[in-house]
FIFI-878015 format. One record per residue: residue number from 1; residue in three letters; x, y, z of N, C-alpha, C, O in turn. Coordinates in Angstrom, 3 decimals, padded with zeros to 6 digits, always signed. Layout:
atom k = NUM | r = Ala | npx = X | npy = Y | npz = Z | capx = X | capy = Y | capz = Z | cpx = X | cpy = Y | cpz = Z | opx = X | opy = Y | opz = Z .
...
//
This chain:
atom k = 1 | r = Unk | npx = +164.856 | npy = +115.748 | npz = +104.835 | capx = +165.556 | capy = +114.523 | capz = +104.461 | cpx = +166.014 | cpy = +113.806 | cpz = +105.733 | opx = +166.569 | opy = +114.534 | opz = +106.556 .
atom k = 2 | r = Unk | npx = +165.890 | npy = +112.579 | npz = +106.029 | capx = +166.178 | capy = +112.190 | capz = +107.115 | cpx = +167.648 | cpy = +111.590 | cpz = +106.790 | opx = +168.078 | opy = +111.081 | opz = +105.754 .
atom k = 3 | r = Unk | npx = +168.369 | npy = +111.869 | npz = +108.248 | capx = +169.904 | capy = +111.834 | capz = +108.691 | cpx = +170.427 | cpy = +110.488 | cpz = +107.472 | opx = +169.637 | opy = +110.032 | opz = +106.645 .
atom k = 4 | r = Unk | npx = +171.066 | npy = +110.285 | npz = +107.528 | capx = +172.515 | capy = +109.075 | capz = +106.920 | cpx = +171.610 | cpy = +108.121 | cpz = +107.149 | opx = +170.739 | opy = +107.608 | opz = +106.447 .
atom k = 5 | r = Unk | npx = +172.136 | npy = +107.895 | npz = +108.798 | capx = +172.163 | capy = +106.664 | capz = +109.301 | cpx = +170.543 | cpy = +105.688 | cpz = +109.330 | opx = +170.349 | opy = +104.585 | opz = +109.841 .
atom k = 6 | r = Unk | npx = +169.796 | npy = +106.370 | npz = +108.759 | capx = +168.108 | capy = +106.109 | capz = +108.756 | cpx = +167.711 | cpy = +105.802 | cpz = +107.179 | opx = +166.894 | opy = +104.892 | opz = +107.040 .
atom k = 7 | r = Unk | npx = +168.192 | npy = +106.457 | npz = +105.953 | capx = +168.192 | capy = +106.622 | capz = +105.136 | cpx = +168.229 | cpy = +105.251 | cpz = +104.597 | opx = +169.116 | opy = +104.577 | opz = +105.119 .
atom k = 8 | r = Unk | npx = +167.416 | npy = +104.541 | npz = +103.563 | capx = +167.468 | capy = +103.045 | capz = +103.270 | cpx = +167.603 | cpy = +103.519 | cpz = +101.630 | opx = +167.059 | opy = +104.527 | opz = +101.179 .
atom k = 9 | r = Unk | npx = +168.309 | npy = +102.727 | npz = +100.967 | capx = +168.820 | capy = +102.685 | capz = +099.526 | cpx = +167.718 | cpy = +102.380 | cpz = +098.837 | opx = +167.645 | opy = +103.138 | opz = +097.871 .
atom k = 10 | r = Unk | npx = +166.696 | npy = +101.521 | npz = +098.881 | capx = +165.107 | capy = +101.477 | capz = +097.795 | cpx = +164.169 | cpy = +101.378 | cpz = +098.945 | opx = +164.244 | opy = +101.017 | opz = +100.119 .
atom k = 11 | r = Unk | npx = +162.983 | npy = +101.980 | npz = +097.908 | capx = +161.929 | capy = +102.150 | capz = +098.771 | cpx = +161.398 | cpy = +100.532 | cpz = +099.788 | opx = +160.879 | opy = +100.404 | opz = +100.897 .
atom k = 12 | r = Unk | npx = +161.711 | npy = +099.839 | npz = +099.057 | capx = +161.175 | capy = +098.615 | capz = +099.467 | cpx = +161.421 | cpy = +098.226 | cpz = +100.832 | opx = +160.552 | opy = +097.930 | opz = +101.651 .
atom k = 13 | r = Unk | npx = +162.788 | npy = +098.250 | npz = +101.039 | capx = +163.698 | capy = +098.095 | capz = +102.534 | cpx = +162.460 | cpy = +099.516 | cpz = +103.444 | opx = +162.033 | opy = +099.228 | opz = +104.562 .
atom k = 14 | r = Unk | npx = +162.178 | npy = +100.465 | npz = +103.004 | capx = +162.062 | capy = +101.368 | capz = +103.668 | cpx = +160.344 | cpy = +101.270 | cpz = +104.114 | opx = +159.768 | opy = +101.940 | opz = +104.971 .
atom k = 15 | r = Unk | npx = +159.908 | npy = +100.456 | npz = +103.432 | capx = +158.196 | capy = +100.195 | capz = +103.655 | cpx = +158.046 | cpy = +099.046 | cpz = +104.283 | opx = +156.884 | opy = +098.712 | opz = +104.512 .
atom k = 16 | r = Unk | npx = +159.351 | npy = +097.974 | npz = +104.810 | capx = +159.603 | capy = +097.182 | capz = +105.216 | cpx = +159.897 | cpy = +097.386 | cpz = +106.948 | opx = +159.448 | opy = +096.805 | opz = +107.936 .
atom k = 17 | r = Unk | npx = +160.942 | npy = +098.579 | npz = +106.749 | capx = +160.615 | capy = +098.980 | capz = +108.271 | cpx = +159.459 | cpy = +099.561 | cpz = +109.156 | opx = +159.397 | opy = +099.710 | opz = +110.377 .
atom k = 18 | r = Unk | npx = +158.434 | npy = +099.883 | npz = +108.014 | capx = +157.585 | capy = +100.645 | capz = +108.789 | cpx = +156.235 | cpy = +099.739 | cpz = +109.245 | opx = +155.364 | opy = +100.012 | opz = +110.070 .
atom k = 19 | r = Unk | npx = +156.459 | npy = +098.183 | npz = +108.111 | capx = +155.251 | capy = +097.828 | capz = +108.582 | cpx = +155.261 | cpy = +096.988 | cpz = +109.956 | opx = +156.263 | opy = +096.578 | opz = +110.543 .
atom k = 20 | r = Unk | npx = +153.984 | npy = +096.835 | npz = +110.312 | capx = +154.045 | capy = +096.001 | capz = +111.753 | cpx = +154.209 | cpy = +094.807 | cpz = +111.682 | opx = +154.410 | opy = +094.325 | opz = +110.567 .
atom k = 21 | r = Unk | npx = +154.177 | npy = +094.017 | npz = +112.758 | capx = +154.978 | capy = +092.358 | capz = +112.546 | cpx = +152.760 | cpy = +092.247 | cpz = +112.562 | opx = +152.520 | opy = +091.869 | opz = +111.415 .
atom k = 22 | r = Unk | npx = +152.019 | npy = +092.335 | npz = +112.958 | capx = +150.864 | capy = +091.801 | capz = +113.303 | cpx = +149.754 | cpy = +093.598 | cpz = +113.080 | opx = +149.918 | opy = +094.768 | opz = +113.428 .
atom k = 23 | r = Unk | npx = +148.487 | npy = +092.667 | npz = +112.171 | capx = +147.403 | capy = +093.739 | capz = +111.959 | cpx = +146.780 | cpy = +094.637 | cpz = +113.023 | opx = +146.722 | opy = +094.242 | opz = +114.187 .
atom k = 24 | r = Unk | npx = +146.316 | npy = +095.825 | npz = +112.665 | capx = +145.635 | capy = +096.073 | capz = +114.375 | cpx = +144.212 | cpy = +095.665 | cpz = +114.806 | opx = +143.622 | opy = +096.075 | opz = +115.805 .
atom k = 25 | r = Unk | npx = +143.638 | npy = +094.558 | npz = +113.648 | capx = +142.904 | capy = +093.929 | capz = +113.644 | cpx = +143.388 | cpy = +092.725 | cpz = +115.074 | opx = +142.502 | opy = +092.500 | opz = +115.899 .
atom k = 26 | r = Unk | npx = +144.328 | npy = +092.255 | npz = +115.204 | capx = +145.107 | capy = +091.457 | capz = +115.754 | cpx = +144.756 | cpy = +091.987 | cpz = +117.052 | opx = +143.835 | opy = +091.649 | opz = +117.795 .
atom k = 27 | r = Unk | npx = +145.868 | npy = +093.096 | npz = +117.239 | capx = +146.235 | capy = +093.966 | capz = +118.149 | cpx = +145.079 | cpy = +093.514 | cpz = +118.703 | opx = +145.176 | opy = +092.401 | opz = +119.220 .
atom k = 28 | r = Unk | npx = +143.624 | npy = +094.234 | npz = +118.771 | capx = +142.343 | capy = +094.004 | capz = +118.911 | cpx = +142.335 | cpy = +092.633 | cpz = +120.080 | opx = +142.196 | opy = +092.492 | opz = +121.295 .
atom k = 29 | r = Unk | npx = +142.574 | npy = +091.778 | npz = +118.891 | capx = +142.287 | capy = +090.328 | capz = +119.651 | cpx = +143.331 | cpy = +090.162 | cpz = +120.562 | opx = +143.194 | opy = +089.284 | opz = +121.414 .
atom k = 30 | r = Unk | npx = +144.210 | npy = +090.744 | npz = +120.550 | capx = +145.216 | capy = +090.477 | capz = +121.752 | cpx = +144.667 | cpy = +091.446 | cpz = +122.957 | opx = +144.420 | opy = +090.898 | opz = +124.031 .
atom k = 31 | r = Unk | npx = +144.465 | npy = +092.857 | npz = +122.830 | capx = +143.844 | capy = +093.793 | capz = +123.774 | cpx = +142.699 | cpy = +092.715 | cpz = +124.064 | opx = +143.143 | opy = +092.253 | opz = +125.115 .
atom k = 32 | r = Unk | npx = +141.749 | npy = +092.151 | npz = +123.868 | capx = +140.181 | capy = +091.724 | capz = +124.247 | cpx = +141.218 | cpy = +090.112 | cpz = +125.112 | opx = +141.240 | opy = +089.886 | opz = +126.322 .
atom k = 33 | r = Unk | npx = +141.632 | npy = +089.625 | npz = +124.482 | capx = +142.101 | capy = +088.238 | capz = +125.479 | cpx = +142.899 | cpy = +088.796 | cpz = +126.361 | opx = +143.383 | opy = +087.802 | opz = +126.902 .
atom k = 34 | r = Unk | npx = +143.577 | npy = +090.132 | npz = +127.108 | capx = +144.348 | capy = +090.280 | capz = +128.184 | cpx = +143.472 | cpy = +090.394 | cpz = +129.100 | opx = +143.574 | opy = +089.884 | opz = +130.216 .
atom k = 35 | r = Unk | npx = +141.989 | npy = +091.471 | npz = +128.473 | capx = +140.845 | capy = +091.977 | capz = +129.444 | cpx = +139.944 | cpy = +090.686 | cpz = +129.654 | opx = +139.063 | opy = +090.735 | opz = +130.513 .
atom k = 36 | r = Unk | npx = +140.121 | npy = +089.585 | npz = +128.937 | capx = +139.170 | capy = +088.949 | capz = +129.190 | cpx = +140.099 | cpy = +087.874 | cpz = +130.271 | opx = +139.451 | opy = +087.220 | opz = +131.088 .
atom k = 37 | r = Unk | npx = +141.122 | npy = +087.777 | npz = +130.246 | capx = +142.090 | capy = +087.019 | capz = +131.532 | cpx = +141.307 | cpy = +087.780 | cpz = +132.332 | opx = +140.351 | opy = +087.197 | opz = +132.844 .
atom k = 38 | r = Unk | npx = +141.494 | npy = +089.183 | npz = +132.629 | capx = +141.942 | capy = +089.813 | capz = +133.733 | cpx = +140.280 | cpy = +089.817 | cpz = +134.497 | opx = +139.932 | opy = +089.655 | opz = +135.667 .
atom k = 39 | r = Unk | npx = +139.464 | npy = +090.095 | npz = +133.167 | capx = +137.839 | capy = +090.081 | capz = +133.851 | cpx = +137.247 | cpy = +088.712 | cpz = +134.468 | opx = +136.166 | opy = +088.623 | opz = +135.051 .
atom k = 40 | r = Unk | npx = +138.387 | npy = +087.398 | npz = +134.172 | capx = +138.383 | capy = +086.388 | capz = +134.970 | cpx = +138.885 | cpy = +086.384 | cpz = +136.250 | opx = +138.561 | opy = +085.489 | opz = +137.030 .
atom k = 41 | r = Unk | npx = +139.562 | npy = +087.182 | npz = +136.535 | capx = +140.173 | capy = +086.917 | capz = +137.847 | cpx = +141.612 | cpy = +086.555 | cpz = +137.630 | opx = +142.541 | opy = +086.991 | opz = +138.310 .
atom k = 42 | r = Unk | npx = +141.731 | npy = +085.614 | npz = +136.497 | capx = +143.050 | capy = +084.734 | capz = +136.208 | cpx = +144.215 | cpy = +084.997 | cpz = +135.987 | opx = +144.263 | opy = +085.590 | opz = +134.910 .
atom k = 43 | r = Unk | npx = +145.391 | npy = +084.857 | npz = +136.506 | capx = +146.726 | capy = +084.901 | capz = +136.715 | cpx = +146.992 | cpy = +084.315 | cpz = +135.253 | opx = +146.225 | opy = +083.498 | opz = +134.742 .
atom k = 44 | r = Unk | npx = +148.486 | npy = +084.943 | npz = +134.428 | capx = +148.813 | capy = +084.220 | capz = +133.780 | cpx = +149.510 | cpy = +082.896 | cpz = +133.756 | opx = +149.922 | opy = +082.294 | opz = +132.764 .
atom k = 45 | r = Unk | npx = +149.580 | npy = +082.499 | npz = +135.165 | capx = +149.955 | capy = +081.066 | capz = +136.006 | cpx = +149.095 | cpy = +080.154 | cpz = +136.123 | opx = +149.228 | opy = +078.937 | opz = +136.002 .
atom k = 46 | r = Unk | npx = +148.108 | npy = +080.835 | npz = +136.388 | capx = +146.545 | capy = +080.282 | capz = +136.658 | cpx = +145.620 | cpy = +079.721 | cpz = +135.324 | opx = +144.745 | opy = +078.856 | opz = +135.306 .
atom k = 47 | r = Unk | npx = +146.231 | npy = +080.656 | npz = +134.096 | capx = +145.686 | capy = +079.916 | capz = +132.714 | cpx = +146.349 | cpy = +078.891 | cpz = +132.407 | opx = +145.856 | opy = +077.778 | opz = +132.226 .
atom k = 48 | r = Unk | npx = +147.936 | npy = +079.275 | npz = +132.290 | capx = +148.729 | capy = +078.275 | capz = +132.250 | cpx = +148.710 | cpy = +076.764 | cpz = +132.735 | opx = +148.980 | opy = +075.683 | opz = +132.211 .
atom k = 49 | r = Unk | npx = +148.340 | npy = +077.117 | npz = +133.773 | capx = +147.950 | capy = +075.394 | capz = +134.555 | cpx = +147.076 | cpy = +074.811 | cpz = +134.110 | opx = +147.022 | opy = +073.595 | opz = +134.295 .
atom k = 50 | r = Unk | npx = +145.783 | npy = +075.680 | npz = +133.138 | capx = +144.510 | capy = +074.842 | capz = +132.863 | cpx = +145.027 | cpy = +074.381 | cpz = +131.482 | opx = +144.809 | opy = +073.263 | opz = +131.015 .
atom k = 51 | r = Unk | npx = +145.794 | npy = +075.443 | npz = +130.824 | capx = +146.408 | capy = +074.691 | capz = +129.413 | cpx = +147.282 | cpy = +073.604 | cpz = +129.718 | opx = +147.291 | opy = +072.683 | opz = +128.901 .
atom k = 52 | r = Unk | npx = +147.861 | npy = +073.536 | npz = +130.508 | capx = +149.373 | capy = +072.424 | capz = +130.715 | cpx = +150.182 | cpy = +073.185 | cpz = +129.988 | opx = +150.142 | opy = +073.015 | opz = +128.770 .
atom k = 53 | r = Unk | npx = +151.057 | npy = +074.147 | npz = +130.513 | capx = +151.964 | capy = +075.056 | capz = +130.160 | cpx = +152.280 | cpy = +075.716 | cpz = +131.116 | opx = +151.866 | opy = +075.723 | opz = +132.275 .
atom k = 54 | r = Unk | npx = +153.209 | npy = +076.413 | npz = +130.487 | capx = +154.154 | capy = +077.590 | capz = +131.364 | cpx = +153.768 | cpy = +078.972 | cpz = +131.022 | opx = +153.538 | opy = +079.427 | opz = +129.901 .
atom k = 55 | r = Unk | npx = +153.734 | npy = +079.570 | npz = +132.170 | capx = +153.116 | capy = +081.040 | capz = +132.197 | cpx = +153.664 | cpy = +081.697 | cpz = +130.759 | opx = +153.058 | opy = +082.561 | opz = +130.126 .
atom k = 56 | r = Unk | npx = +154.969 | npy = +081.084 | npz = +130.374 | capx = +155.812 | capy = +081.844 | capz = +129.338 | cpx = +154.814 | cpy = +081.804 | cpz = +128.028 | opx = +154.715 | opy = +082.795 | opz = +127.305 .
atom k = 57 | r = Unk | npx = +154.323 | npy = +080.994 | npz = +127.857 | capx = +153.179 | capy = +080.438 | capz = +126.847 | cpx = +152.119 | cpy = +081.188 | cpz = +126.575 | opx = +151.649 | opy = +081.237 | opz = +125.439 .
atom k = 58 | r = Unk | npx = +151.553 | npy = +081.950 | npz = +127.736 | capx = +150.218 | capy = +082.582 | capz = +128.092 | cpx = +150.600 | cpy = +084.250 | cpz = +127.489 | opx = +149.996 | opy = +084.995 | opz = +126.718 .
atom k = 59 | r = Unk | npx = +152.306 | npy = +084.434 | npz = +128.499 | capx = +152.259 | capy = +085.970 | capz = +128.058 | cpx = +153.092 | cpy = +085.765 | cpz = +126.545 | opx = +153.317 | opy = +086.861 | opz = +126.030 .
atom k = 60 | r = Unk | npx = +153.502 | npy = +084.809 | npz = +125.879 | capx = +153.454 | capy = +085.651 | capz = +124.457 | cpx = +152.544 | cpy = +085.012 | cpz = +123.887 | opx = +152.848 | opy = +084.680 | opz = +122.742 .
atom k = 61 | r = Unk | npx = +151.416 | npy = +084.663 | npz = +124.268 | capx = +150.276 | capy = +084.679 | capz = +123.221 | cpx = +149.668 | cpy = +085.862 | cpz = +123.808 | opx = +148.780 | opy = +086.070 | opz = +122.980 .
atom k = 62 | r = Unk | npx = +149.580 | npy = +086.560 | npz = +124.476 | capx = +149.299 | capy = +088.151 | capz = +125.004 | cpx = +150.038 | cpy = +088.597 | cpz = +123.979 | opx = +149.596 | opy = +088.833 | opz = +122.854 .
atom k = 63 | r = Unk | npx = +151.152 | npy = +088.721 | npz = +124.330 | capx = +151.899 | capy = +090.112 | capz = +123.959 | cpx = +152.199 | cpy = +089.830 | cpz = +122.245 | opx = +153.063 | opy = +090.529 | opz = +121.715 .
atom k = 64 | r = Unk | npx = +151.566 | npy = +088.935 | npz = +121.526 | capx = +151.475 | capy = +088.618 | capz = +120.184 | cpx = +152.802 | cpy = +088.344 | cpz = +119.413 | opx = +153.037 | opy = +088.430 | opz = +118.207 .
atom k = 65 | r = Unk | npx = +153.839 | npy = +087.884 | npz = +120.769 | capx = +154.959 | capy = +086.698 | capz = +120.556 | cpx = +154.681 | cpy = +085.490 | cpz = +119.486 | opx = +155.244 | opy = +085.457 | opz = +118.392 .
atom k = 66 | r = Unk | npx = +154.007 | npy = +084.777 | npz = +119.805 | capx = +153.399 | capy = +083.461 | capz = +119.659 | cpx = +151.858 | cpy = +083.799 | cpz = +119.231 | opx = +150.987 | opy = +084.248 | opz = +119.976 .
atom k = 67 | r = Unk | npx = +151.726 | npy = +083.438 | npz = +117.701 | capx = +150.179 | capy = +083.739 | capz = +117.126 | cpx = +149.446 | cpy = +082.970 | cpz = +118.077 | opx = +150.123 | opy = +082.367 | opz = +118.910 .
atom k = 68 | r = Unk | npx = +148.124 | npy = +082.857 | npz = +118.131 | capx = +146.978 | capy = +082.127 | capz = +118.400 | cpx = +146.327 | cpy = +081.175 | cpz = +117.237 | opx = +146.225 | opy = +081.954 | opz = +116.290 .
atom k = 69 | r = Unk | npx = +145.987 | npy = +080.300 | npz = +116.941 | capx = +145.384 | capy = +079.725 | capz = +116.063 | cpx = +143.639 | cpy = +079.534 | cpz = +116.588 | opx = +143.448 | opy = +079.427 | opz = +117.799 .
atom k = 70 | r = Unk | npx = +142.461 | npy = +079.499 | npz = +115.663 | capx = +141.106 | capy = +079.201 | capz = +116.252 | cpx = +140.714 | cpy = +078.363 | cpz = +117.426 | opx = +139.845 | opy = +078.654 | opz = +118.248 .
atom k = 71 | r = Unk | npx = +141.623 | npy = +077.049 | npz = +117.404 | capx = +141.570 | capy = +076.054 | capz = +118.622 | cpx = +141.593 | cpy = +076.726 | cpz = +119.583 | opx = +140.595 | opy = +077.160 | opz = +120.158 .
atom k = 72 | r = Unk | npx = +143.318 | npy = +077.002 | npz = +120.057 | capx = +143.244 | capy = +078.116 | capz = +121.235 | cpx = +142.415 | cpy = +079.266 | cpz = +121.596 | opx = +142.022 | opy = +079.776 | opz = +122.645 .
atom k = 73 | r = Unk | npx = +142.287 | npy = +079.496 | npz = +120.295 | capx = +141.664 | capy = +080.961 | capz = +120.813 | cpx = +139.784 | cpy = +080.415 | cpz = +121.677 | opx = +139.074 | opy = +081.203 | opz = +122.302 .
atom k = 74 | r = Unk | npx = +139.543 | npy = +079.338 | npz = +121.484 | capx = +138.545 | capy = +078.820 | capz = +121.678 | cpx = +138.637 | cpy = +078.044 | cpz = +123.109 | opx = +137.693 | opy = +077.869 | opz = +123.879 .
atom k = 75 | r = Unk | npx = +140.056 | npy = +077.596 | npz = +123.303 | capx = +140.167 | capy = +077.623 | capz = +124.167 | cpx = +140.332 | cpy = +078.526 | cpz = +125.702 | opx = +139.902 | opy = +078.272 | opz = +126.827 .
atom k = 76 | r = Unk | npx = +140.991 | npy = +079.444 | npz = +125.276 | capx = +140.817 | capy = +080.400 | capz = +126.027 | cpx = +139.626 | cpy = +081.033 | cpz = +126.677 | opx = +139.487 | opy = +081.517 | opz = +127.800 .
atom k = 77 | r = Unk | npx = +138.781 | npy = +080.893 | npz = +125.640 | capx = +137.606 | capy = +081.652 | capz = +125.847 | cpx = +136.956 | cpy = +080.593 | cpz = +127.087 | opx = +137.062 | opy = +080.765 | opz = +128.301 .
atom k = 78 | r = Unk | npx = +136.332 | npy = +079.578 | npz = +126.454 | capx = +136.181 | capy = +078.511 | capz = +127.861 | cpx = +136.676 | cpy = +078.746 | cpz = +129.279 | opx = +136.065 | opy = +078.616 | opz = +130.339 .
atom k = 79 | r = Unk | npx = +138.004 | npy = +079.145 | npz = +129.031 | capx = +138.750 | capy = +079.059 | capz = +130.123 | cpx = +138.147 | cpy = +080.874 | cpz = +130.992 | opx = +138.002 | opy = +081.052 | opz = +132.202 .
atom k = 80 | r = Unk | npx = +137.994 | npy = +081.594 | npz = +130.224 | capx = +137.513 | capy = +082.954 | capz = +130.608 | cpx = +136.220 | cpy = +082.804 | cpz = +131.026 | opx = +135.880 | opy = +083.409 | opz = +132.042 .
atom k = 81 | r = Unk | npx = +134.963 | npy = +081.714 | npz = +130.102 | capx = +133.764 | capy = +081.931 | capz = +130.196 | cpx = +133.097 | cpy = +083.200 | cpz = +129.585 | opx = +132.219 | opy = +083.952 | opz = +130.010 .
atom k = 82 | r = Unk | npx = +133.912 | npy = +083.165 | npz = +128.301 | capx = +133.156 | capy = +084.284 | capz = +127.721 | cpx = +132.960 | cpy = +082.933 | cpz = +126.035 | opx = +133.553 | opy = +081.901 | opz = +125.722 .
atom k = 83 | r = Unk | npx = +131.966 | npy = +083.643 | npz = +125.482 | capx = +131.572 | capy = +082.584 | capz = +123.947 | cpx = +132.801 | cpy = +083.096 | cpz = +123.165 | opx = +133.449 | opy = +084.068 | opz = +123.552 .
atom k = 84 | r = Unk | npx = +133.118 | npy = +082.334 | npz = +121.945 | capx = +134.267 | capy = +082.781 | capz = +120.800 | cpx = +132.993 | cpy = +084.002 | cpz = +120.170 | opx = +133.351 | opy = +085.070 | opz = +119.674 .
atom k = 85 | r = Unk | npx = +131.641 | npy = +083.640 | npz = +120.293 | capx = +131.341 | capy = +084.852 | capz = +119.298 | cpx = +131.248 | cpy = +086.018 | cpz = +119.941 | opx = +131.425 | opy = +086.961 | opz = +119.170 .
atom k = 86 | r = Unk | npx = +131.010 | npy = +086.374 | npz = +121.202 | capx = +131.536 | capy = +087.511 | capz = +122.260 | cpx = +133.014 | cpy = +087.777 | cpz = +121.833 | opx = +133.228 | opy = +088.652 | opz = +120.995 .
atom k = 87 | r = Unk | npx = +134.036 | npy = +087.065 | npz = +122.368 | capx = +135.114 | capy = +087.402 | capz = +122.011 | cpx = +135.630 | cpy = +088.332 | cpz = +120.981 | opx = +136.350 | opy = +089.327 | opz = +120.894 .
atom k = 88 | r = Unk | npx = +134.739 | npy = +087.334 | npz = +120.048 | capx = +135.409 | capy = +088.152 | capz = +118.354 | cpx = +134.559 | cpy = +089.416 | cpz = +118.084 | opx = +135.027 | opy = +090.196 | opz = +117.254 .
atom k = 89 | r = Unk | npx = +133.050 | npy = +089.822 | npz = +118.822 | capx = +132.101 | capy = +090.720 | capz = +118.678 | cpx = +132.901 | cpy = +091.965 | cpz = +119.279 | opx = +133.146 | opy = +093.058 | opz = +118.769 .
atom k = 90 | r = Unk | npx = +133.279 | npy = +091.357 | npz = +120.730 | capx = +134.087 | capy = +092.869 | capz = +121.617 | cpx = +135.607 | cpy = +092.847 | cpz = +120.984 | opx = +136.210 | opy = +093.599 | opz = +121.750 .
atom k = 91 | r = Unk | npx = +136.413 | npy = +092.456 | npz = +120.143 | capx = +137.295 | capy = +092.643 | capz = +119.242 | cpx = +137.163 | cpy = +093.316 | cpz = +117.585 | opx = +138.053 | opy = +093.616 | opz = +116.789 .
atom k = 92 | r = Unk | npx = +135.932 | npy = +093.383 | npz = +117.492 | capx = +135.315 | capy = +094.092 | capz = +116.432 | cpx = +135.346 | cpy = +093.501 | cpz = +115.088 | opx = +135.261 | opy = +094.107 | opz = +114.020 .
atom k = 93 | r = Unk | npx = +135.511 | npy = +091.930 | npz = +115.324 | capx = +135.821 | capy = +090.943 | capz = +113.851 | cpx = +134.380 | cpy = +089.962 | cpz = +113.772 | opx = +134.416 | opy = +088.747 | opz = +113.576 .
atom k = 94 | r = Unk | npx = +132.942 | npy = +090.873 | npz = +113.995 | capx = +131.831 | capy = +090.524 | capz = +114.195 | cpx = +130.919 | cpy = +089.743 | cpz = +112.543 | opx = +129.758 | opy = +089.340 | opz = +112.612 .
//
């Protein structure tokens, strides 16, 4: 039985803590756009400048702060020089 202080009154609250804020389908696409910065060469300063933004922009669309929508994500890719259908192939959403 777990302690007091962990213990949630209906199941609901308690399947609520366990799920994740984002799929690991996601996860995926966030792991493949850090490697695909990094297999650019590119600084998260260095993307930033080609978007017109602030580095702050770049790392929580990394760190899956801030979703991505198709545009961006299309953008990015440009910006890497890798295709959106590469992208989504080495993310496994083929």
């Amino acid at each position: 039985m777990l302690p007091r202080v962990l213990r949630c009154r209906n199941t609901r609250n308690a399947l609520a803590m366990k799920k994740s804020r984002h799929s690991k389908k996601y996860g995926e696409v966030l792991r493949v756009l850090r490697e695909a910065r990094n297999e650019a060469g590119l600084t998260q300063a260095q993307v930033a400048k080609k978007f017109g933004a602030h580095a702050s922009f770049i790392s929580k669309c990394e760190s899956g702060e801030r979703r991505i929508d198709i545009v961006e994500l299309a953008e990015f890719c440009r910006h890497y020089r890798i295709t959106l259908a590469d992208f989504l192939r080495r993310a496994g959403l083929e």
